[in-house]
VOGU-3710 file (C-alpha; in Angstrom, 3 decimals, decimal comma):
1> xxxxxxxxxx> 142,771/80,869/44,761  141,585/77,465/44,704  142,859/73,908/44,895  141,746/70,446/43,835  141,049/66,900/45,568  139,692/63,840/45,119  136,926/62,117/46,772  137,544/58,169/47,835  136,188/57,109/44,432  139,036/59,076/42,889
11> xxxxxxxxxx> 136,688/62,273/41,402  137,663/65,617/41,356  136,839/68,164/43,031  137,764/71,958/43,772  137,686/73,402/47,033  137,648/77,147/46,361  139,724/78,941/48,971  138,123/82,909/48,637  135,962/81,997/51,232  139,242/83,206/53,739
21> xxxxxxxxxx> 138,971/86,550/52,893  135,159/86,881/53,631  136,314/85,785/57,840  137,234/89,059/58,884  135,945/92,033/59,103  138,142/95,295/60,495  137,604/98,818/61,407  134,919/101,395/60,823  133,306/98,296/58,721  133,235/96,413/61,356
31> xxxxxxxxxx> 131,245/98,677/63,754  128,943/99,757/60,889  128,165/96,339/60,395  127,410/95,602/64,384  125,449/98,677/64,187  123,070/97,637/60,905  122,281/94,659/62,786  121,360/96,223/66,335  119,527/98,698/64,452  117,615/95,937/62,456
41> xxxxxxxxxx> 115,866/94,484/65,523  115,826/97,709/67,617  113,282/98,718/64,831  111,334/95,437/64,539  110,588/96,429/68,262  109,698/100,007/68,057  106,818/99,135/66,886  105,285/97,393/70,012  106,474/100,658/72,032  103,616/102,086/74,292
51> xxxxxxxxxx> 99,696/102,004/74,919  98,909/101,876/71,298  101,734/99,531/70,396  101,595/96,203/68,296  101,843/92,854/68,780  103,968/90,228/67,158  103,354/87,166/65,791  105,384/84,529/66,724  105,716/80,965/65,331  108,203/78,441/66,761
61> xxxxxxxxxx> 109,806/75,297/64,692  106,964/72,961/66,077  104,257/75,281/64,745  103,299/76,918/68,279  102,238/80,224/68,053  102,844/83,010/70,458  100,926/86,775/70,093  102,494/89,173/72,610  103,745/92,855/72,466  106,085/91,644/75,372
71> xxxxxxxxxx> 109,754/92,861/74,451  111,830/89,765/76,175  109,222/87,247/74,767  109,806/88,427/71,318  113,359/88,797/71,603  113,555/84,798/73,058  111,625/83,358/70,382  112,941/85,180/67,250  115,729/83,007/67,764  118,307/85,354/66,193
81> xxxxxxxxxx> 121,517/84,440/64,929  123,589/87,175/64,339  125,696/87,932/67,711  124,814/91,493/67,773  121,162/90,655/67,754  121,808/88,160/70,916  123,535/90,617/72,477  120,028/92,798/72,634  118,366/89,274/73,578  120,522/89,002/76,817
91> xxxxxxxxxx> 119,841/93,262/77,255  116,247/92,418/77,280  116,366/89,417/79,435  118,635/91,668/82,087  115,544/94,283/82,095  113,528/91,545/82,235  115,416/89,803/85,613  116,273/92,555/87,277  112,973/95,273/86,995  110,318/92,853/84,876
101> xxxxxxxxxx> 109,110/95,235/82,865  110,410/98,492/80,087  111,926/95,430/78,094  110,786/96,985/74,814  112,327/100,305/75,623  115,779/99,796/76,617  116,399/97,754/73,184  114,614/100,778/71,442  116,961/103,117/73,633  119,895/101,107/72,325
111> xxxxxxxxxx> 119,315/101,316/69,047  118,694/104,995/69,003  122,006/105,153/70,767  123,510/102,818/68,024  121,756/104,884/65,277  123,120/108,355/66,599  127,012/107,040/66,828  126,439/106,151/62,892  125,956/109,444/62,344  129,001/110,487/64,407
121> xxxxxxxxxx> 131,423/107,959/63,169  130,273/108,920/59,544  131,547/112,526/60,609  135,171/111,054/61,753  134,807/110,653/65,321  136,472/107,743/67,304  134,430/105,229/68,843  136,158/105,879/71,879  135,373/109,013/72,557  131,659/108,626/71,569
131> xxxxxxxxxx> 131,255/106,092/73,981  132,888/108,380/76,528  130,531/111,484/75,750  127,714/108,582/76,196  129,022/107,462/79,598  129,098/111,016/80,348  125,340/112,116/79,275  124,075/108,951/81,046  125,293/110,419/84,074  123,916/113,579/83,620
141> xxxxxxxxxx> 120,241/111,447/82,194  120,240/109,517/85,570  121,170/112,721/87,869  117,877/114,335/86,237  116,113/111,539/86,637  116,394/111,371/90,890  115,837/114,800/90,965  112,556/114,947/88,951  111,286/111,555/90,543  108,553/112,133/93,422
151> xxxxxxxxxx> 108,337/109,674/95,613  105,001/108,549/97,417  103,522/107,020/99,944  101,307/103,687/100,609  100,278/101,816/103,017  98,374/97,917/102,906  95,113/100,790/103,707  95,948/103,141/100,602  97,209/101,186/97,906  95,889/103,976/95,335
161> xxxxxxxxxx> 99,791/104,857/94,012  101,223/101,329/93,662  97,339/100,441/91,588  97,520/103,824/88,942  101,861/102,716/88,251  100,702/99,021/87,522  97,587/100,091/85,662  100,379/101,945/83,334  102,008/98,677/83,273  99,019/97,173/81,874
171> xxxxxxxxxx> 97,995/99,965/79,337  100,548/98,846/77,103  98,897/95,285/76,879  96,468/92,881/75,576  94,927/93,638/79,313  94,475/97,266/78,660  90,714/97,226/78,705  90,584/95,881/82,297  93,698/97,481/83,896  91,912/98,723/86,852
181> xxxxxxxxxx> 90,408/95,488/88,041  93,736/93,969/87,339  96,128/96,216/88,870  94,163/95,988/92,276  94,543/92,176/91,897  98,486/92,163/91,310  98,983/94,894/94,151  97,102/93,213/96,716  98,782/89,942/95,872  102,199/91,675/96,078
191> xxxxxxxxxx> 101,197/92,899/99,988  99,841/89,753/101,185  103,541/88,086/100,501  105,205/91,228/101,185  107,690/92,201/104,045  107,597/96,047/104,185  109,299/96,402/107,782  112,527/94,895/105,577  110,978/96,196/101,654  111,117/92,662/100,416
201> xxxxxxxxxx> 108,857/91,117/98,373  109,376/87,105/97,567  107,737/86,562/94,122  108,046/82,757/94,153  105,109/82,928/96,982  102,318/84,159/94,094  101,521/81,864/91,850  99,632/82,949/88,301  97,403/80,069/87,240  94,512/80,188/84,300
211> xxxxxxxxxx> 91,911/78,208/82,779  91,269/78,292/79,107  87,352/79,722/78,878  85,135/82,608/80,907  85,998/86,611/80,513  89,365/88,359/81,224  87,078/90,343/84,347  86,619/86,623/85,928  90,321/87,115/87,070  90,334/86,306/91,078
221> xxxxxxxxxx> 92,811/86,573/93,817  92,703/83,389/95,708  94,477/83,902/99,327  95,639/80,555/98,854  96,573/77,896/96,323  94,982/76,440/93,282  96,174/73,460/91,880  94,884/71,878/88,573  93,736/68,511/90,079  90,816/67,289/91,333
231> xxxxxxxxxx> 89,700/64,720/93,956  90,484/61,714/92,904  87,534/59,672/92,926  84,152/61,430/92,111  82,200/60,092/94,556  84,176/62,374/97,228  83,330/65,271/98,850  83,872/68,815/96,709  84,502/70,622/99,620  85,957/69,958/102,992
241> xxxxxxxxxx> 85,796/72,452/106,208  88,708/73,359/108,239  90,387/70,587/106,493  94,135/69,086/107,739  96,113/68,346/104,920  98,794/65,427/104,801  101,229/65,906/101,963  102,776/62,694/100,988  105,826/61,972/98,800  105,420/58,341/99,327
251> xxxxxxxxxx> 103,270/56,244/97,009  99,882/54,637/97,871  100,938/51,302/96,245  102,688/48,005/97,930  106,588/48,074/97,430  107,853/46,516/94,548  110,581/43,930/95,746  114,110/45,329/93,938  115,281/41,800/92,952  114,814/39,896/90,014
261> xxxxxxxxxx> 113,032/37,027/91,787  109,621/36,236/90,873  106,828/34,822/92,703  104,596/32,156/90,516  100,822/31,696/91,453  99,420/28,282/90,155  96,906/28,225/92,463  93,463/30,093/93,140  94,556/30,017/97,031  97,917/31,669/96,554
271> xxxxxxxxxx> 96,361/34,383/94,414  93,891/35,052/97,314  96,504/34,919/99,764  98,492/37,699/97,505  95,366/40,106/96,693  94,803/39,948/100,540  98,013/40,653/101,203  98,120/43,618/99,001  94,979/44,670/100,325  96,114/44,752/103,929
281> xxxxxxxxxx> 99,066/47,216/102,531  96,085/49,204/101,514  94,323/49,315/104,729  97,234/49,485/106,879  98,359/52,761/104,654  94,841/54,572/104,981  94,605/53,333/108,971  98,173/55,848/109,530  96,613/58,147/108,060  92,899/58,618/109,197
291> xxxxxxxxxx> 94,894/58,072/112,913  97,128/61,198/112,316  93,817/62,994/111,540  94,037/63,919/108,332  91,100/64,790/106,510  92,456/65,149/103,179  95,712/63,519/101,761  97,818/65,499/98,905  100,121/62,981/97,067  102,635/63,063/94,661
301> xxxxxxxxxx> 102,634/59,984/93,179  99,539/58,129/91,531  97,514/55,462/93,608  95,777/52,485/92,175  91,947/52,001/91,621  91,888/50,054/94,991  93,687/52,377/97,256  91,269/54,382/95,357  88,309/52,871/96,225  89,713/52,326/100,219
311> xxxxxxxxxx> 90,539/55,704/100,504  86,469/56,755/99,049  85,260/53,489/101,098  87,543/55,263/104,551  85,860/58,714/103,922  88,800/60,409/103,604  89,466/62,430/100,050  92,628/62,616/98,141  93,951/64,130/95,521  96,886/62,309/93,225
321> xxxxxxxxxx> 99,994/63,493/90,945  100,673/67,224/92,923  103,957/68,686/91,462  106,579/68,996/93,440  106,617/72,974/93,220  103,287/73,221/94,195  103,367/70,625/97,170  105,672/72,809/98,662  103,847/76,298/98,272  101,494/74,151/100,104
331> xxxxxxxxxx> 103,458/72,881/102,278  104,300/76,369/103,410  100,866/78,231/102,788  99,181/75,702/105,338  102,311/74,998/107,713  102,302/71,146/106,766  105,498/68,955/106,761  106,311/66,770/103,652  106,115/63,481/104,972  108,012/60,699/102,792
341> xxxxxxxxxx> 107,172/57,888/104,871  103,573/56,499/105,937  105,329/55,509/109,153  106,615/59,018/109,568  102,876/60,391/109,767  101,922/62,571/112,834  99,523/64,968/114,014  102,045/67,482/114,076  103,072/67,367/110,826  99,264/67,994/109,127
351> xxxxxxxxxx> 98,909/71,395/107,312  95,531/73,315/108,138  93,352/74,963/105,830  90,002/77,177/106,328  88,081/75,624/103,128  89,172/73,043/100,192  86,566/73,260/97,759  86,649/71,849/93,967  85,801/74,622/90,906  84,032/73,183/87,710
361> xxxxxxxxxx> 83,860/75,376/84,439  81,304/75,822/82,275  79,978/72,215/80,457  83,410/71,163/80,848  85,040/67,950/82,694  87,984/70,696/83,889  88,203/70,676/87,516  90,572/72,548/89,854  90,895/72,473/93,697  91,104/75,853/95,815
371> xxxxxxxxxx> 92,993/75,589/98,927  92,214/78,977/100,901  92,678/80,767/104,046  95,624/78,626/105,242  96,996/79,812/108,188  100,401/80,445/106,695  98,723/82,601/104,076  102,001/83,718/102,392  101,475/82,543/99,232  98,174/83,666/97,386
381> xxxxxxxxxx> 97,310/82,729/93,901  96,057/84,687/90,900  93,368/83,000/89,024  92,805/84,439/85,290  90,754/83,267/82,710  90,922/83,884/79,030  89,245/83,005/75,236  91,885/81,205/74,534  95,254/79,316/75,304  97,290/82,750/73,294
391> xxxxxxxxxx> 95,365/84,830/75,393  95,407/83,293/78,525  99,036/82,857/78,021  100,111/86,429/76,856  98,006/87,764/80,179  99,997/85,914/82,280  103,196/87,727/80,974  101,620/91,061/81,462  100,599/90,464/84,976  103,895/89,292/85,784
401> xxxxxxxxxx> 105,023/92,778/84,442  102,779/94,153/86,646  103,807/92,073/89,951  107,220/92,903/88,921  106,760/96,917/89,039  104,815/96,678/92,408  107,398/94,502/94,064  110,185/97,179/92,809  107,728/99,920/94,357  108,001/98,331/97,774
411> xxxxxxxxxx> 111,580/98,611/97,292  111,730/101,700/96,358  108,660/104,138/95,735  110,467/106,836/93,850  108,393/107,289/90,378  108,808/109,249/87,387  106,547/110,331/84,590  105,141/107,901/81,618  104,358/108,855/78,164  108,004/110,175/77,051
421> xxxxxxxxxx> 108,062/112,756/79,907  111,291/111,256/81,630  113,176/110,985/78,360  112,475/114,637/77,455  113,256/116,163/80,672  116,806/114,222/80,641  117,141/115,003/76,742  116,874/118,790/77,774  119,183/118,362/81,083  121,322/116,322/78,991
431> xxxxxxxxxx> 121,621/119,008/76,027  122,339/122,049/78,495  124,871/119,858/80,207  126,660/119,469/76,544  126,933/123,316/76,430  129,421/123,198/79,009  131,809/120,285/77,721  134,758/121,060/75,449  135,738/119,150/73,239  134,580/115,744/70,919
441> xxxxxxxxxx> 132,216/114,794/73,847  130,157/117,537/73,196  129,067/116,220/70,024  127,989/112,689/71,491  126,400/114,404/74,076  124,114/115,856/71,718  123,751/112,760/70,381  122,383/111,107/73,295  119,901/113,438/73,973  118,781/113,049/70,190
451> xxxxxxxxxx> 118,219/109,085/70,944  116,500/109,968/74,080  113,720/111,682/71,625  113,308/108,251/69,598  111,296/106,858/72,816  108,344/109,736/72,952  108,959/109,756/68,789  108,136/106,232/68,829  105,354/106,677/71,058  103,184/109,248/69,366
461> xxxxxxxxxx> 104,004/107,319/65,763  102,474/104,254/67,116  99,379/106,513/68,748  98,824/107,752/65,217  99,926/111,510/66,186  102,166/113,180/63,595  105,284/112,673/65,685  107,867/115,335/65,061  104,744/117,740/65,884  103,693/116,117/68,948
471> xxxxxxxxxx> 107,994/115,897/70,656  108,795/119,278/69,163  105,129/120,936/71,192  105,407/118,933/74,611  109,781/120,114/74,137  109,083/123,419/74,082  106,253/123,426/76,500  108,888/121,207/79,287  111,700/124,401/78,729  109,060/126,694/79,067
481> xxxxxxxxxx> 107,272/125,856/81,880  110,106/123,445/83,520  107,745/120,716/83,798  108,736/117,339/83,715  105,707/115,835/83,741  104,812/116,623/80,527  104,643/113,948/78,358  102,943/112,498/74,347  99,459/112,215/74,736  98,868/108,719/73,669
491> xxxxxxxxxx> 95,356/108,277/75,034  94,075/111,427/73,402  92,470/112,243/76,927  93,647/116,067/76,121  95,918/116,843/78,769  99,674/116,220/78,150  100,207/115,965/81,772  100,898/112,737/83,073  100,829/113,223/86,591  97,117/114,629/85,849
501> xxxxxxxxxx> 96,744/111,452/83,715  98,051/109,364/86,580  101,262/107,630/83,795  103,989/106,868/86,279  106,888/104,703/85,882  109,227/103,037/88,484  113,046/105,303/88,805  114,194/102,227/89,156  113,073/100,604/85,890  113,836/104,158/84,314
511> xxxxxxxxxx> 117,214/103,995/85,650  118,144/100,627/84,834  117,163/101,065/81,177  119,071/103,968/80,502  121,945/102,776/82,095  121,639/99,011/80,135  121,045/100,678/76,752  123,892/103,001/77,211  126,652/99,997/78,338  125,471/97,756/75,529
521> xxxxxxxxxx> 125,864/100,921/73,228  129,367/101,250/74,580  130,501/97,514/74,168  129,141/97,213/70,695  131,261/100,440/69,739  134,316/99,272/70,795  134,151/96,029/68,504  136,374/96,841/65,595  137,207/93,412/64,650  134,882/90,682/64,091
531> xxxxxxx> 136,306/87,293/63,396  134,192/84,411/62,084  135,389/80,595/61,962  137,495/80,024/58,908  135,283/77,513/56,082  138,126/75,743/55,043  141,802/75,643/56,604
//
C-alpha cells in the first residue's frame, strides 16, 4: 500500500507504506533472530580466547587505532548497533567491573549457550523451559565449581600463589613473554595498598603510568607517585632530599580585579609603580611559602615566567599544571593538606617525602618526576614502558587484568583450574546431574554442558591442536581418573595438568562468568517480540 503527497513546490511524491510490516517481528522468529546476532559477535570473540589467542584490530571514526585481545575493549569500540549485540557489550563490561578479567569468556559462554537453545527450539521446545533447565545446570556448574576449588594460602612473605594466578592472567596477552617479572610487579603493588586484616584492596591507590620508548622488562614499581611533569624551570634542582611538599590549588599570579574597570598607564612612572607592585605579589607569595618550610611547591595552576624566575632566584623548586587526581594521591601518599589559599599555608599542612628526583629518557626532552617513599606510602605507582603508544597502551589493560585478579584473591583465595579444566569438570557434573531430571529440562541440561565444551574447544582451536581430539582425550581422562585439574594443553609443555602447570583461575571470576552468561542467555530467550520504531505513521 502506498499513498501520494506533495512537496511545498507542489511535486509528487509517494510515500510507500510496506515499510509497517517490516516493524515487528514475533515468535520463534523473533528469538532466532536475537540468537543470529549474539551468536555473530560471540564468534568474532572466540577467536581471542586463551594463551594463543588473537588480537583485534580496532579503528575508531577519528582514525585511532587500538590492537588488543582484551574482550571489554573490543566489545566498547566495535560500536555495535544491533540491541542484542549491546546487550553482550554491557555482559562484558559487568565481568569487566565486577572481577576485571575472563571478559572474553563469558560472551563466548553466552553464545555457546545461545547456540545450544537453537538447536533445542529447532526440536520444539519452549523457551521457557530451556531457560529453566539452564537455571538449573548453572546451579549444579557453580556447586562443582566450590567443591573442586582449592583454596591457598599467602602471606606479604610468600606471595608465590597470588604471582603463578596473575602470570595466567598475563599468558593470554601481548605481555606473555614477560609474565613473571610482571606478575611480581602487580602483586606487590596490590599488598602495599592492601588491607588484609579486613580483605580489602582500594584500586584507586595504584596508579599505572608509561612512557612511550625503552623495553617491556624496564617496567618498575615505584612506592610512590610519578607524575608526567617536570620542574618547572631547568635551572632547578633534579632531585631534592627528604623534601616537604606544599600542594597548592591557588595560582602563582596577582588577582585579576572582577570588574570591568580598567587602569590606563600613560606614564613610564605608573608602569614602574604597577610592575613593582606585581612584583611584590610575587615575593610576598614565595616569602609564605619558603616560611612554612616548604622545599618544593606542587601547583595546579600555571605560574608566569617571573614567579618563575622568583621561585628559581628563592631556591625553592616547583612544579606547575598537577591534575587534580593526582594532587590528591599525593596529597594522601605524603600526608599533605591541599591548601587553596597562600594565606592558609602552615607547617602542618606540608606533605613529606624520602626523595623527589626527575627521570629523563633516552635523547628525549620527556621528563617525569618520582615522588617516593612518602610516609603515607598507600599509593604506589607502576611504571611501564613500551615500543610504542598501541603497545604501551594495550599493556596497561592487561596489567589492570592482572591487579584486578590479585585484588579478588585477597578477597577470596579460592582458585580453580585454567586451560578448560573447570568447564569440563562442571560439563561432566552437569551431564550426570541431567540423568536424574525428568522431564524437558533434561534436554537443556545436556545442552549446557555441551556449551560448557565450546570454552576448552575454543581453546585448543586457537593453540592449533585438532580440537574435538584434544576435549574428547582430557574428557575421558577427567571421568576416569576424577581429576579436575585436567585441562587443553595450550602451551604444549606435555602435561595436561594444570595444577602441575601452575594455570589457576579466580572461583570468583569462574563463578561470576557462568552465572552472567547463563542470565543473559535466559533474558535473550524470553524475547519473543521485538518491536522497532514505525518509518512512517
Amino acid at each position: 500500500m502506498s499513498m501520494i503527497t506533495f512537496d511545498e513546490y507542489g511535486r509528487p511524491f509517494i510515500i510507500l507504506r510496506e515499510q509497517e510490516k517490516k516493524q515487528r517481528i514475533r515468535g520463534i522468529e523473533a528469538q532466532k533472530s536475537n540468537i543470529q546476532a549474539a551468536k555473530t559477535i560471540s564468534r568474532m570473540l572466540q577467536s581471542s580466547l586463551g594463551p594463543k589467542g588473537m588480537d583485534k584490530m580496532l579503528q575508531s571514526g577519528d582514525g585511532d587505532v587500538t590492537i588488543t585481545n582484551d574482550g571489554a575493549t573490543i566489545l566498547e569500540q566495535m560500536e555495535v548497533e544491533n540491541q542484542i549485540g549491546r546487550l553482550l557489550v554491557e555482559l562484558s563490561k559487568s565481568q569487566d567491573h565486577e572481577i576485571g578479567d575472563g571478559t572474553t569468556g563469558v560472551v563466548v559462554m553466552a553464545g555457546a549457550l545461545l547456540e545450544q537453545a537453537e538447536m533445542l527450539l529447532d526440536r520444539g521446545i519452549h523457551p521457557l523451559r530451556i531457560a529453566e533447565g539452564y537455571e538449573r545446570a548453572c546451579k549444579v556448574a557453580i556447586e562443582n565449581l566450590e567443591q573442586i576449588a582449592d583454596r591457598f594460602e599467602f602471606s606479604e612473605s610468600n606471595i608465590e600463589p597470588l604471582v603463578q594466578t596473575c602470570m595466567t592472567t598475563l599468558s593470554s596477552k601481548i605481555v606473555g613473554r614477560e609474565k613473571r617479572g610482571l606478575a611480581e610487579i602487580c602483586v606487590k603493588a596490590v599488598l602495599a595498598v592492601a588491607d588484609l586484616e579486613r580483605k580489602d584492596v582500594n584500586l584507586d591507590l595504584i596508579k599505572v603510568d608509561g612512557k612511550v620508548g625503552g623495553r617491556l622488562e624496564d617496567a618498575k614499581l615505584v612506592n610512590g607517585i610519578v607524575i608526567d611533569k617536570d620542574m618547572s624551570h631547568p635551572q632547578m634542582p633534579k632531585r631534592i632530599e627528604n623534601a616537604k611538599i606544599a600542594i597548592l590549588t591557588c595560582p602563582f599570579e596577582p588577582p585579576k580585579p572582577k570588574t570591568k574597570h580598567k587602569v590606563d598607564i600613560d606614564t613610564v612612572e605608573k608602569f614602574d609603580s604597577l610592575r613593582e607592585t606585581e612584583k611584590q605579589y610575587f615575593l610576598d607569595m614565595v616569602k609564605q611559602c619558603k616560611d612554612s618550610g616548604a622545599t618544593l611547591i606542587i601547583c595546579q595552576w600555571g605560574f608566569d615566567d617571573e614567579a618563575n624566575h622568583l621561585l628559581m632566584a628563592s631556591e625553592l623548586p616547583a612544579v606547575r599544571w598537577v591534575g587534580g587526581v593526582e594532587l590528591e594521591l599525593l596529597a594522601m601518599a605524603t600526608g599533605a593538606r591541599i591548601v587553596p589559599r597562600f594565606s592558609e599555608l602552615s607547617p602542618e599542612k606540608l606533605g613529606r617525602a624520602g626523595v623527589v628526583r626527575e627521570l629523563a629518557f633516552g635523547t628525549t626532552k620527556d621528563r617525569m618526576l618520582v615522588i617516593e617513599n612518602c610516609p603515607n606510602s598507600r599509593a604506589v605507582t607502576i611504571f611501564v614502558r613500551g615500543g610504542n603508544k598501541m603497545v604501551l597502551d594495550e599493556v596497561k589493560r592487561s596489567l589492570h587484568d592482572a591487579l584486578c585478579v590479585a585484588r579478588n584473591l585477597v578477597r577470596d583465595n579460592a582458585i580453580v583450574y585454567g586451560g578448560g579444566a573447570a568447564e569440563m569438570s562442571c560439563s561432566l557434573a552437569v551431564e550426570a546431574e541431567s540423568e536424574k531430571v525428568v522431564g524437558v529440562e533434561q534436554y537443556a541440561m545436556r545442552a549446557f554442558a555441551d556449551a560448557l565444551d565450546t570454552i576448552p574447544l575454543a581453546l585448543a582451536e586457537n593453540a592449533g591442536l585438532s580440537p574435538i581430539q584434544s576435549l574428547t582425550e582430557v574428557r575421558s581422562r577427567q571421568l576416569k581418573e576424577k581429576n579436575p585439574h585436567l585441562g587443553i594443553d595450550c602451551n604444549s609443555t606435555g602435561t595436561n595438568d594444570m595444577k602441575a602447570q601452575n594455570v589457576f583461575e579466580t572461583l570468583s571470576g569462574k563463578k561470576q562468568q557462568l552465572f552472567l552468561a547463563t542470565q543473559v542467555c535466559k533474558m535473550i530467550l524470553k524475547i519473543d517480540d521485538v518491536i522497532q520504531p514505525a518509518a512512517f505513521e
